[in-house]
C-alpha positions in Angstrom: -2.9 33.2 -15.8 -1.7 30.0 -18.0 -3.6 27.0 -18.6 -2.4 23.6 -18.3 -3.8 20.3 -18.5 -3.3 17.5 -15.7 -0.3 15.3 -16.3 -0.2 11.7 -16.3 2.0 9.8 -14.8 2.4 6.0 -15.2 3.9 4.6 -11.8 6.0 1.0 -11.8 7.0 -0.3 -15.0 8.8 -3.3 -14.2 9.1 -5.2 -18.3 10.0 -4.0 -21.5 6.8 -4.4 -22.7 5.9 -1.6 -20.1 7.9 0.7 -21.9 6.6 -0.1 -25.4 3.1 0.8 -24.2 4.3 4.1 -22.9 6.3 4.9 -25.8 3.2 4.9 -27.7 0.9 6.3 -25.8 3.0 8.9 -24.2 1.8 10.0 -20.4 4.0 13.1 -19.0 6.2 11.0 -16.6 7.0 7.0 -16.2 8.3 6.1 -13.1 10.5 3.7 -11.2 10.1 1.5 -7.9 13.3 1.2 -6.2 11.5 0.6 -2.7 10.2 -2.4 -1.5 7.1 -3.4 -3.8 5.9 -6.3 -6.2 6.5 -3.1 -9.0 10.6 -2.9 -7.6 13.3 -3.4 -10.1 16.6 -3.0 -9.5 18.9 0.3 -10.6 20.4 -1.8 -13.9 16.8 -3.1 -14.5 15.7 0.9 -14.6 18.6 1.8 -16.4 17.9 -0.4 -19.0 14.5 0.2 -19.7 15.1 4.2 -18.4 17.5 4.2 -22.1 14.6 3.0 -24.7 11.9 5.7 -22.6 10.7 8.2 -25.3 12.7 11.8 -24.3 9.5 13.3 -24.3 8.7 11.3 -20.8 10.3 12.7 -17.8 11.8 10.1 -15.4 10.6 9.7 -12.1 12.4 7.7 -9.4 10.5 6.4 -6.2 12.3 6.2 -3.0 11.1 4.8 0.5 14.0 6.1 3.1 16.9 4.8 1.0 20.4 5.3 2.0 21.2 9.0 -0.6 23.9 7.4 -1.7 21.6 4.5 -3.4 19.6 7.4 -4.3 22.5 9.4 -6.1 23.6 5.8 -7.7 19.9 5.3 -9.5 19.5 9.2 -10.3 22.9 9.1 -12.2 22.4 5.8 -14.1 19.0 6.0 -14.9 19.5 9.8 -15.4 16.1 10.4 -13.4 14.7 13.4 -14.1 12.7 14.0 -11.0 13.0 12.0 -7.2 9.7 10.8 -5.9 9.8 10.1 -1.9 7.6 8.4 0.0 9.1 7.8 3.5 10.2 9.8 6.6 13.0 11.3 5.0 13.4 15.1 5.6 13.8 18.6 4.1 17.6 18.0 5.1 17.8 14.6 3.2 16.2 15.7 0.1 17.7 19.0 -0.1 21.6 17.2 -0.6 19.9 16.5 -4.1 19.9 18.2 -6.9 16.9 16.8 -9.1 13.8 18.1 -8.2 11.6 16.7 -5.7 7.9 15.3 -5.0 7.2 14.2 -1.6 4.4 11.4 -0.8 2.1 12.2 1.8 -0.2 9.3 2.7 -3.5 10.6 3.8 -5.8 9.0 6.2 -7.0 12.0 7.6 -6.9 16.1 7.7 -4.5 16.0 10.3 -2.2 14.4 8.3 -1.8 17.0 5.4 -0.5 19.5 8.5 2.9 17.7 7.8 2.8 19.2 4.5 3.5 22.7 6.2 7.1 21.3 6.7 8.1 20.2 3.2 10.4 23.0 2.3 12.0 22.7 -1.3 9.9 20.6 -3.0 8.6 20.9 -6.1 5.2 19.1 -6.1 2.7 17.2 -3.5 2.1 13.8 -3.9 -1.3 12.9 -2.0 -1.9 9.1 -1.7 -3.5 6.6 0.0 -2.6 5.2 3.3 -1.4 1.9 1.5 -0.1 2.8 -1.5 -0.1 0.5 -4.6 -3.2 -0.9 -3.0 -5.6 0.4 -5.2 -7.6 2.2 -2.4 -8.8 5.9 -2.5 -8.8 7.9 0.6 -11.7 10.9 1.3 -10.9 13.5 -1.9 -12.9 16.1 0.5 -10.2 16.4 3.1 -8.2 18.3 -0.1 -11.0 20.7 -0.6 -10.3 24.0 -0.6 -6.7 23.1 1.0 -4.3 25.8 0.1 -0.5 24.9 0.4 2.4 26.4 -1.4 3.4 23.8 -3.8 1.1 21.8 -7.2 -0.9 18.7 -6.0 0.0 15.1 -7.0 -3.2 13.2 -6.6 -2.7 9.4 -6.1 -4.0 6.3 -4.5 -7.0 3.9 -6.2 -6.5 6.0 -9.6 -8.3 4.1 -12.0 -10.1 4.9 -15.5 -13.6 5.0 -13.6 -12.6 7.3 -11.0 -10.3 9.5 -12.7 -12.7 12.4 -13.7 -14.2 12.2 -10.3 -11.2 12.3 -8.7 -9.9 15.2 -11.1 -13.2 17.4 -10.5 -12.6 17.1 -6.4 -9.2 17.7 -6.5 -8.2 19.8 -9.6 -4.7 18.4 -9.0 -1.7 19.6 -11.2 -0.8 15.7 -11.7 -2.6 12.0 -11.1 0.1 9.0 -10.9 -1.5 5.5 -11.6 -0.3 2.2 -11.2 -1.9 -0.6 -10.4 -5.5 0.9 -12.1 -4.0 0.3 -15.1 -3.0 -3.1 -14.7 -4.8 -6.8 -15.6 -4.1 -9.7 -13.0 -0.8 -6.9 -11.9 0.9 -6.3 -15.3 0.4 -2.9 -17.3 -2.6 -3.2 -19.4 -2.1 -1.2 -23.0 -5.6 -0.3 -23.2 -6.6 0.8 -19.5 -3.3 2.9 -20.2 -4.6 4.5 -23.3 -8.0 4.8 -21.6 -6.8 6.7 -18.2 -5.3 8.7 -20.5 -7.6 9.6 -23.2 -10.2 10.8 -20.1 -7.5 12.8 -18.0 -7.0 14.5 -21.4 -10.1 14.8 -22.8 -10.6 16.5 -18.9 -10.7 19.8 -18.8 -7.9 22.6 -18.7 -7.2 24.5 -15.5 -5.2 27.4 -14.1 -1.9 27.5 -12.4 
């Protein structure tokens, strides 16, 4: 058995300063809007800001049912390390990629994680609210003691407050924030650096 703490992944930077706080405080993954969102920035907007990201971040990309060639376009420019998506698309659409892939599942209830069953070739889980980027939770107990094939990306109301909560109900391999680190909807340096100093300060877990 290895040990591994839970990642952190900052969702929606959108200004350079947003990549200045990340380069300093350094969360596992920084991701991208590309879908339809007061977070969205265009693919030479990423690309820019996707150049000055410290290497030790992986690149995410989110996607809501975009045309793949869009998707090819932003993976290539931005050189997106992982593709994040959160629509209808299908095991057929994602698997013409070749970057890894985390598919959003938005939960309103247990019947919805039985969708999950279908989600051959991905590499992670990405459990979120039924409005995402609203800063709403859904019921953590509908994960418990759920056993699918894949890591669990726990999403959805993520905020500094919640966090450890959320981390002992889940035990997810990941949590993605956004807007619970943000002030009046801009990144925040310090709820940053304080969603991050408690998912590290956590607690280590196997995989």
């Amino acid at each position: 058995m290895s040990t591994s703490r839970v990642k952190v992944k900052i969702c929606g930077l959108s200004r350079k300063q947003d990549v200045d706080f990340v380069n300093q405080l350094l969360p596992d993954y920084a991701g991208f809007v590309f879908a339809e969102s007061r977070r969205r920035v265009s693919v030479a907007e990423a690309e820019r800001m996707a150049q000055d990201l410290a290497p030790a971040m992986k690149k995410v990309g989110v996607f809501v049912n975009a045309p793949p060639s869009f998707v090819q376009d932003a993976a290539v420019r931005c050189n997106l390390d992982i593709l994040q998506f959160h629509g209808r698309e299908t095991s057929a659409y994602w698997q013409s990629f070749s970057k890894p892939i985390w598919k959003a599942l938005r939960i309103r209830d247990q019947s919805a994680l039985i969708q999950a069953a279908d989600f051959n070739g991905i590499e992670a889980l990405l459990l979120d609210s039924e409005r995402g980027g609203s800063g709403r939770t859904f019921d953590w107990r509908l994960v418990k003691g759920l056993e699918l094939p894949y890591p669990l990306i726990l999403a959805g109301g993520l905020n500094p407050d919640n966090v450890l909560q959320a981390i002992a109900a889940v035990r997810p391999f990941a949590v993605d924030v956004s807007s619970g680190v943000e002030t009046d909807g801009i990144k925040d340096f310090h709820k940053i650096q304080l969603f991050i100093e408690k998912v590290r300060g956590s607690y280590e877990y196997s995989i």
